[in-house]
C-alpha angles and dihedrals in degrees: 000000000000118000092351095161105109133107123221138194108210120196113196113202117241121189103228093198089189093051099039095233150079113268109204118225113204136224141175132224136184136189093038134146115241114183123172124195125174103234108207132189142170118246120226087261093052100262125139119248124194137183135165118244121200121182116183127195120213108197113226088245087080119043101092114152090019110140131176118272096245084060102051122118106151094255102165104263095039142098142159143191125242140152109280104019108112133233119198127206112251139016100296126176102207097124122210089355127177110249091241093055088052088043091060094043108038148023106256142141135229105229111244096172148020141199136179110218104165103105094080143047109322105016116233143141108230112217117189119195149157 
């Protein structure tokens, strides 16, 4: 895969019911593709609108312990991708952080969007974000 020399820190949510709030597990990954764009658009008044867009790619190589989100649990080895869980550039060690504490820190993304690509030529699993 193109570029695929990136480390990431992923922090998938999990809804603590005694506690009230999301607890975030955290995984490294390393050899992914991390590319950022500034999206731009005109509002309806005229005024510019800007937003940055990051897509990473994940190659199939290394997805080793990746399920479904339907299918999380937190179970040590595994890990998934779904809107609103938050993936940090670089390998970082703040364990079950809250997002504005990463936010401040580190660039990252909130995922917004997935999508499994590993059924085809060069095997991924494509992750948008903001």
């Amino acid at each position: 895969m193109f570029r695929a020399d990136t480390n990431i820190t992923l922090y998938n949510a999990l809804y603590d019911e005694d506690a009230g709030y999301d607890n975030y597990k955290r995984t490294v990954l390393s050899g992914v593709s991390w590319f950022s764009r500034t999206q731009t658009s005109v509002s309806s008044d005229g005024g510019l609108l800007a937003a940055n867009e990051i897509t990473v790619r994940i190659p199939g190589e290394i997805c080793d312990g990746y399920v479904a989100p339907k299918d999380y649990t937190g179970a040590s080895g595994t890990w998934t991708l779904q809107p609103g869980d938050i993936i940090v550039k670089g390998a970082v060690p703040d364990e079950n952080p809250r997002p504005a504490e990463l936010k401040a820190k580190y660039e990252m993304m909130t995922i917004v969007g997935v999508t499994d690509n590993r059924a085809g030529k060069g095997p991924h699993l494509k992750v948008v974000g903001r």
